[in-house]
Every structure is written in structure tokens, then in C-alpha cells.
BAMILO-183196 format. One record per residue (C-alpha): x, y, z. Coordinates in nm, 4 decimals, decimal comma. Layout:
residues N
+----------+----------+----------+
:        u :        v :        w :
+----------+----------+----------+
:        X :        Y :        Z :
...
+----------+----------+----------+
This chain:
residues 247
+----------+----------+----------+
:        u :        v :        w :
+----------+----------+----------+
:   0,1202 :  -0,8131 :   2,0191 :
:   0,0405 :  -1,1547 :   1,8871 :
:  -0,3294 :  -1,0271 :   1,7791 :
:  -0,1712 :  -0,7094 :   1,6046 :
:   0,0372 :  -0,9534 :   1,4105 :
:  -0,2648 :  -1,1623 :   1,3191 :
:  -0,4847 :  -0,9258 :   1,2239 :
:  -0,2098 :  -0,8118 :   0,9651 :
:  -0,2030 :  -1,1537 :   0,8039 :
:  -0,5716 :  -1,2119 :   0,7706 :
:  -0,8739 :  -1,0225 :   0,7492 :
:  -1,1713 :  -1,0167 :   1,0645 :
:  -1,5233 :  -1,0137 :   0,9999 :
:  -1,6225 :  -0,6770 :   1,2102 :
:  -1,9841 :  -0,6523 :   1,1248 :
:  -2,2490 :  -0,8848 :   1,1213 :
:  -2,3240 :  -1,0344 :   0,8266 :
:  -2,6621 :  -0,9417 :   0,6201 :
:  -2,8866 :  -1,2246 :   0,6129 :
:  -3,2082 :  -1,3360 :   0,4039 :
:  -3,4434 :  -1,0324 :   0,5793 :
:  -3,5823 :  -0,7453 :   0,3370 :
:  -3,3544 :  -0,5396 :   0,2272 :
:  -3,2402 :  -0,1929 :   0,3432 :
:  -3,3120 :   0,1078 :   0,1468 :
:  -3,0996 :   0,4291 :   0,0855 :
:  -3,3693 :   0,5668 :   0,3242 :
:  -3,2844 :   0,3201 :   0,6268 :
:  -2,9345 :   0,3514 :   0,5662 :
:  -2,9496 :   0,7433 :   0,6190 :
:  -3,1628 :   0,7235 :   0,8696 :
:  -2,8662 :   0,4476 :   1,0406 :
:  -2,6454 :   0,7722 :   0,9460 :
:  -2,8074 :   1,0253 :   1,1348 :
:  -2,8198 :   0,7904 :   1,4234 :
:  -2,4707 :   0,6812 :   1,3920 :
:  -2,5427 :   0,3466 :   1,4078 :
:  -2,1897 :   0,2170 :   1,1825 :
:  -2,2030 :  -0,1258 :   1,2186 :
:  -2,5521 :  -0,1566 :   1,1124 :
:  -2,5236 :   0,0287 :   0,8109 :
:  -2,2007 :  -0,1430 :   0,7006 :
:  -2,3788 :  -0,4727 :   0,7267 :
:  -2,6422 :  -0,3345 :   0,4679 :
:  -2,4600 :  -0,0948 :   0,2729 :
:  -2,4353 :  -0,3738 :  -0,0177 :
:  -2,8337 :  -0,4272 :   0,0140 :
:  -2,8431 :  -0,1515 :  -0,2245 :
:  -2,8345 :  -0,2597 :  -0,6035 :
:  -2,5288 :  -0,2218 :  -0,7512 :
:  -2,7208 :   0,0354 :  -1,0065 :
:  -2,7842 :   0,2706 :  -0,7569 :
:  -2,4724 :   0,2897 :  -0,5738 :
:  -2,4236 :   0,6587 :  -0,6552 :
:  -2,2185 :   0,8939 :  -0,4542 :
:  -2,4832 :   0,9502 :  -0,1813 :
:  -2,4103 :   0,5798 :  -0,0994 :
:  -2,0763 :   0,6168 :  -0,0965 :
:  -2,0426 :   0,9005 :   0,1126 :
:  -2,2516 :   0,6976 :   0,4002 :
:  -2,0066 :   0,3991 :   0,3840 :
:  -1,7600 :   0,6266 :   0,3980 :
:  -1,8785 :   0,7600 :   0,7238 :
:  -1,9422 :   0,4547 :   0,8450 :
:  -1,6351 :   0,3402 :   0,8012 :
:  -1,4523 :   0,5517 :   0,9658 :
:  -1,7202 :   0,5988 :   1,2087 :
:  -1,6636 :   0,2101 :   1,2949 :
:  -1,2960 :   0,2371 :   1,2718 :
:  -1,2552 :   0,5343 :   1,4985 :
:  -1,5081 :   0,3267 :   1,7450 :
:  -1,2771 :   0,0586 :   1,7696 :
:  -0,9477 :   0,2747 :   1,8291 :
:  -1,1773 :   0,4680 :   2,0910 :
:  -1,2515 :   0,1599 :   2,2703 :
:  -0,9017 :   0,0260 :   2,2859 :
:  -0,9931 :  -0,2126 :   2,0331 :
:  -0,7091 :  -0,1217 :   1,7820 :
:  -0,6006 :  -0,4763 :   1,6596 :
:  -0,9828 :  -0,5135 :   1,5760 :
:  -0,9840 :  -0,1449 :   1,3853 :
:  -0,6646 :  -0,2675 :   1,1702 :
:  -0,8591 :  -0,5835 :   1,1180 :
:  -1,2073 :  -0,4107 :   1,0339 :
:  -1,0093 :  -0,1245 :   0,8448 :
:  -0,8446 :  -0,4381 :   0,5638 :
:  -1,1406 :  -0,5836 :   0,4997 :
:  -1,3178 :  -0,2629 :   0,4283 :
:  -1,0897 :  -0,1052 :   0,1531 :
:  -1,1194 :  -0,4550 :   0,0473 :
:  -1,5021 :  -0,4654 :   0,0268 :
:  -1,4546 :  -0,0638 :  -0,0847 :
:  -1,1932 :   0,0192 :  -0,2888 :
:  -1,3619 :   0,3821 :  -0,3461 :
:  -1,2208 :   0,3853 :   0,0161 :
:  -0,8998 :   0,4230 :  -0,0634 :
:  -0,9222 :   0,7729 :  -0,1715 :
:  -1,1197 :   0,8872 :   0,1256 :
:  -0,8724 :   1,1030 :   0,3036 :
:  -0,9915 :   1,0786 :   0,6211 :
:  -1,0049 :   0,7390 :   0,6445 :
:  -0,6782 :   0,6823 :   0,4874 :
:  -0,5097 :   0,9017 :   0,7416 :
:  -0,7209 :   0,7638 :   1,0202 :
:  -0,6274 :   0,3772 :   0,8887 :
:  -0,2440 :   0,5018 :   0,8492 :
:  -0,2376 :   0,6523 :   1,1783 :
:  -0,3152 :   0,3262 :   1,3747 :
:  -0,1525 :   0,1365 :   1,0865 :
:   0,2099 :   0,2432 :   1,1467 :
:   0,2827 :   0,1734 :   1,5309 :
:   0,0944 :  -0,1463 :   1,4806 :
:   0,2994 :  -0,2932 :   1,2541 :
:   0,6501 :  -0,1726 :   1,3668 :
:   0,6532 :  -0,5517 :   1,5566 :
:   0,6427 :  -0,7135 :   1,1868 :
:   0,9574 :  -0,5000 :   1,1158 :
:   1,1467 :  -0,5998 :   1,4470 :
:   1,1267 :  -0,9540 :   1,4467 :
:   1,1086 :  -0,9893 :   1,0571 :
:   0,8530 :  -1,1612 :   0,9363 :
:   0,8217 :  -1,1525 :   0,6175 :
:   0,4683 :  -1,2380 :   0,5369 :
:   0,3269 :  -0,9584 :   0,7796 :
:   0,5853 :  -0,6614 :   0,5993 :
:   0,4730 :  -0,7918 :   0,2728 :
:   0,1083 :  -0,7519 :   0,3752 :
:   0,2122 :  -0,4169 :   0,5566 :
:   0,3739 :  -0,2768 :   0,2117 :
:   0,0438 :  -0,3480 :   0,0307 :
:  -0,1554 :  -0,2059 :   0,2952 :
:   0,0850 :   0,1160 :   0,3455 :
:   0,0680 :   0,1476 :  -0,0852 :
:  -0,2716 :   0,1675 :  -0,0562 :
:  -0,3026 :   0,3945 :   0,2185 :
:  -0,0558 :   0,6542 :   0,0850 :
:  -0,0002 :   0,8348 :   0,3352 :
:   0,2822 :   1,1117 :   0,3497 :
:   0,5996 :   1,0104 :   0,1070 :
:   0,8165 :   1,0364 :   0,4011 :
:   0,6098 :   0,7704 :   0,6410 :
:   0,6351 :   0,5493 :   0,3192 :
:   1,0322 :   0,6401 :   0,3083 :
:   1,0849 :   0,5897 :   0,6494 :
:   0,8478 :   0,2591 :   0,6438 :
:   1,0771 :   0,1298 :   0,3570 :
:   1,4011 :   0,2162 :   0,5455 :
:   1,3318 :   0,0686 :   0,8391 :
:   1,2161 :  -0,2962 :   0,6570 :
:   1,5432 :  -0,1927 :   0,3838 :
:   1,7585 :  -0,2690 :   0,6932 :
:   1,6335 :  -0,4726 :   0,9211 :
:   1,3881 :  -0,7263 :   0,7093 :
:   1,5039 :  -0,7148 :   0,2982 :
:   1,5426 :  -0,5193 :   0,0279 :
:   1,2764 :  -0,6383 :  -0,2291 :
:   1,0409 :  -0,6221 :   0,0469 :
:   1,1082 :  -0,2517 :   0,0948 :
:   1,0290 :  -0,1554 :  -0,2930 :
:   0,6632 :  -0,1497 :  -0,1939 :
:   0,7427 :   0,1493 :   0,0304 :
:   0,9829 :   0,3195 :  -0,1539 :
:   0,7340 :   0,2755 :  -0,4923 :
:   0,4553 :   0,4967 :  -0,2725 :
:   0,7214 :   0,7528 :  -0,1353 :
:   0,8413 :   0,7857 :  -0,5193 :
:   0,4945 :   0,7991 :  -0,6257 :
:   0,4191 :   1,1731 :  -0,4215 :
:   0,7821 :   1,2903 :  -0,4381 :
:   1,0222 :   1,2087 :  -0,7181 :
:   1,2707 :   1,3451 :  -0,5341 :
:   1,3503 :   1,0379 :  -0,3907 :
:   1,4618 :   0,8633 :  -0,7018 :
:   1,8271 :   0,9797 :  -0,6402 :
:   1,8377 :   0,8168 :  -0,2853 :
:   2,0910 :   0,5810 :  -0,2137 :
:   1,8801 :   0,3110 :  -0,0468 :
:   1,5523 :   0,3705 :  -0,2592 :
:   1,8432 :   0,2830 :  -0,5538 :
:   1,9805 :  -0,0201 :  -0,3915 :
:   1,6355 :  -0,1897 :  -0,3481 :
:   1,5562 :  -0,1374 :  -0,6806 :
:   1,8937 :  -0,2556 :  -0,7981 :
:   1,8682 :  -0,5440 :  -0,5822 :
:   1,5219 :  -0,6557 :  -0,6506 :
:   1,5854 :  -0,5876 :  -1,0939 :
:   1,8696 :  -0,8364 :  -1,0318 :
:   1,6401 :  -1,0617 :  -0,9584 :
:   1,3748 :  -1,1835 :  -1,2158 :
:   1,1474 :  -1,4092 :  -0,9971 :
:   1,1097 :  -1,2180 :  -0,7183 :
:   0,7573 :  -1,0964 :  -0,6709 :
:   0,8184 :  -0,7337 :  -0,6411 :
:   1,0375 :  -0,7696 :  -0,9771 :
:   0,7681 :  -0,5942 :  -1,2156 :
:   0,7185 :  -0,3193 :  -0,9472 :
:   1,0745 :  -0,2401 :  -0,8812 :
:   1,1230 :  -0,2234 :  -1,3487 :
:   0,8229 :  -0,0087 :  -1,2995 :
:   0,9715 :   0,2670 :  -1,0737 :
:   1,3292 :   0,2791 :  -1,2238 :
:   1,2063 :   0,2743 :  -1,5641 :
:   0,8686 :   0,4895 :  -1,5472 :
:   0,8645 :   0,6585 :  -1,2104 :
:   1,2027 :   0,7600 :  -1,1639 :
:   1,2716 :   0,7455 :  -1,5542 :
:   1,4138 :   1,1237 :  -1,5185 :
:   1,6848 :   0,9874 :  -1,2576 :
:   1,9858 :   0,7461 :  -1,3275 :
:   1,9561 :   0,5014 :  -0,9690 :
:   2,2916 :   0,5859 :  -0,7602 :
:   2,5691 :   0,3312 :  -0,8590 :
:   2,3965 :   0,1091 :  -1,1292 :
:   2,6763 :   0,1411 :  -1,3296 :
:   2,8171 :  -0,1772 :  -1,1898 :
:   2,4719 :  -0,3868 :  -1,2054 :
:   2,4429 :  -0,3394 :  -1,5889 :
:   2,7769 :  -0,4669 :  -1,6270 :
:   2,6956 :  -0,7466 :  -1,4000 :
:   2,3505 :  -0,8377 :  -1,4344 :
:   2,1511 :  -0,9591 :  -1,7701 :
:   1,8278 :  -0,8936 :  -1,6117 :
:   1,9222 :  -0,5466 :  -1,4829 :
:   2,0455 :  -0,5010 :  -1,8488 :
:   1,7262 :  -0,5455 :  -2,0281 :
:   1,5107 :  -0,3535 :  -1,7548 :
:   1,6844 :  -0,0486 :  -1,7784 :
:   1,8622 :  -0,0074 :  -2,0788 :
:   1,5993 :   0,0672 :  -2,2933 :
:   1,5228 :   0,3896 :  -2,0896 :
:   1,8249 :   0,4448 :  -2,0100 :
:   1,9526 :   0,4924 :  -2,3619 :
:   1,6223 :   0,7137 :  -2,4183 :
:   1,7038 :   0,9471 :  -2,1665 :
:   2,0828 :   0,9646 :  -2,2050 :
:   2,1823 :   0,8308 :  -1,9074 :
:   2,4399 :   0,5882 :  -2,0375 :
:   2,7704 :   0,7178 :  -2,1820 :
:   3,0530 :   0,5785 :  -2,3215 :
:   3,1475 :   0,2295 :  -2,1773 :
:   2,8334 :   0,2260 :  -2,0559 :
:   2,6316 :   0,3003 :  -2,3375 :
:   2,8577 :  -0,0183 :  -2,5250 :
:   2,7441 :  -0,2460 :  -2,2606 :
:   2,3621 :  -0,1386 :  -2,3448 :
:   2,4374 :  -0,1555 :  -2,7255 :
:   2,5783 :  -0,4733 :  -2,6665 :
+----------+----------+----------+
């Protein structure tokens, strides 16, 4: 358990790393395909100028990748796939909308993490929220993901979560605890998921008045000036209300 931790915290070199030789060529590196030799071809995928990185080249480090990752979960290597699988959509951002990799990544990502959420540490969820948010998997993992570190670890740390689950299903704007983060973390200016939290009330979920922030515009200065603007736009405020944003 204490790897899996670790390897959410930092990221492991997997693969070797390319040295002074000749260069590979598009040619080797499909020939590295055919033979399924991932590790190989992830060490010289970047040998190829950056000009003629087309989509041919990115569909081999694509398989690679999750040729490499699926290697490592196959071997019982899984803390070293989770490892291998951050530093990859770090070196590959393209990565992050292959599918199957995503899914694969998410897959391993979830159960592996659940110890950050149990024994709250912080630093691991955070990195696990940027991780997930990149992943996107289903809105409901994300949902579920940010309920589970909304009660047991904090609320500003679940806005991460929440953000992706409201980002492929608006639906959950109107939830109670998706609205309480939010709520939370807008009533607080320096925290570091402040600008994401005005993002989804005030763009995301801009359609949807948060459940019970009535009493945090009265409250709150900061919650004031995120969301009354849009809140005035869209009607949301009436009457008392709408003073208290006028005000």
C-alpha cells in the first residue's frame, strides 16, 4: 500500500531512457509495433522530429502505451502501471483523449487510490483529483470519487471531482453536496481550487442556482462577487436577494 501511495505523489521513470545512439525512424518504431516491443518504442517515440509527429506517430505511442500499461497490470505490477501511466499523459497529453487508455488508466486508477481517501492525505487526493480530471472517466465515478473525499477528506478538495462529473452531466449542478463544495470552497478566496470552484457555479452550472446559497451571499463578500454577476444574468436572485447583489 505504501508504493501505491508513492507512486501517486511522484512520477517513475518506466522506460529506459534514449541515449546519444542514432536515432529511430518512423520505420523502426513500426516495426517495434508489429513486434510489440512497448517499452522500446516509448523510449524512442520522441526520436522523431517534432515536425513529423503526425497522427501515424501518435497512434503507435498510443499503443504503446497502453500496451506497456496493460503489461504492467498483467504482471501484477499495478503500482508501477499507475506510476508509468502519470508520466505518460504527462510526456503525451494527446493521451488524454485516447479512450482506451483513459479507461484502462481509470480502471486501475480508482481502487488504487481509495487508501489516499481513507487515511486522508491530502497531497495524494489532490494529485488523485488532477489525475481523475484528466482521465474523465464516467460522471458518476467522478461523483462518487468526489463524495467519498467530500466526506471523509475536505470539501475544496472534492471540487476537482465534482468539476469532471459536472463537466459530462449537468445534471449534477442541483446536488446538494456538489453545491456545498462549491459554496465552501467560493467562501474561500485563497484556496487553490478557488478559480475552479467560480468556474463551475458561474459557467458550468450557470443554468442552476447551487442548493442553499441563499445564506452564503448574505454572509460571504467573496461568494458575493463570484456569483452575483451571473446570478443576476440568469434571474436567479429575487427580491431580498437580488438587494443583497445590488448592494
Amino acid at each position: 500500500m505504501k508504493k501505491t501511495l508513492l507512486s501517486l505523489f511522484m512520477v517513475s521513470v518506466s522506460f529506459a531512457v534514449v541515449g546519444e545512439e542514432a536515432r529511430y525512424t518512423m520505420d523502426d518504431l513500426k516495426a517495434l509495433d508489429g513486434s510489440k516491443n512497448w517499452n522500446e518504442l516509448l523510449a524512442h517515440a520522441e526520436d522523431i522530429r517534432p515536425s513529423q509527429r503526425n497522427s501515424e506517430w501518435e497512434s503507435l505511442v498510443q499503443n504503446a502505451a497502453l500496451g506497456a500499461f496493460e503489461h504492467y497490470v498483467a504482471s501484477g505490477a499495478k503500482d508501477d502501471a499507475i506510476g508509468l501511466g502519470q508520466q505518460l499523459i504527462l510526456s503525451y497529453p494527446f493521451l488524454s483523449q485516447s479512450k482506451s487508455f483513459t479507461q484502462q488508466f481509470s480502471k486501475e486508477l480508482v481502487p488504487a487510490a481509495q487508501p489516499c481517501i481513507q487515511y486522508a492525505i491530502e497531497g495524494c487526493v489532490e494529485n488523485y483529483g488532477q489525475l481523475l480530471s484528466t482521465l474523465a472517466p464516467s460522471a458518476e465515478v467522478s461523483y462518487e470519487e468526489g463524495t467519498k473525499v467530500f466526506q471523509n477528506v475536505s470539501k475544496s478538495l472534492s471540487v476537482p471531482f465534482f468539476a469532471a462529473a459536472v463537466q459530462q452531466a449537468e445534471n449534477y449542478c442541483a446536488d446538494e453536496n456538489v453545491a456545498n463544495a462549491l459554496l465552501y470552497t467560493l467562501d474561500r478566496p485563497n484556496n487553490t481550487n478557488f478559480a475552479l470552484a467560480k468556474e463551475v457555479a458561474t459557467q458550468r452550472c450557470a443554468n442552476t442556482a447551487l442548493t442553499n446559497f441563499e445564506n452564503y451571499i448574505i454572509e460571504s463578500q467573496t461568494v458575493r462577487e463570484a456569483l452575483c454577476p451571473t446570478y443576476l444574468s440568469k434571474g436567479h436572485v429575487k427580491g431580498l436577494m437580488k438587494k443583497v447583489c445590488q448592494s
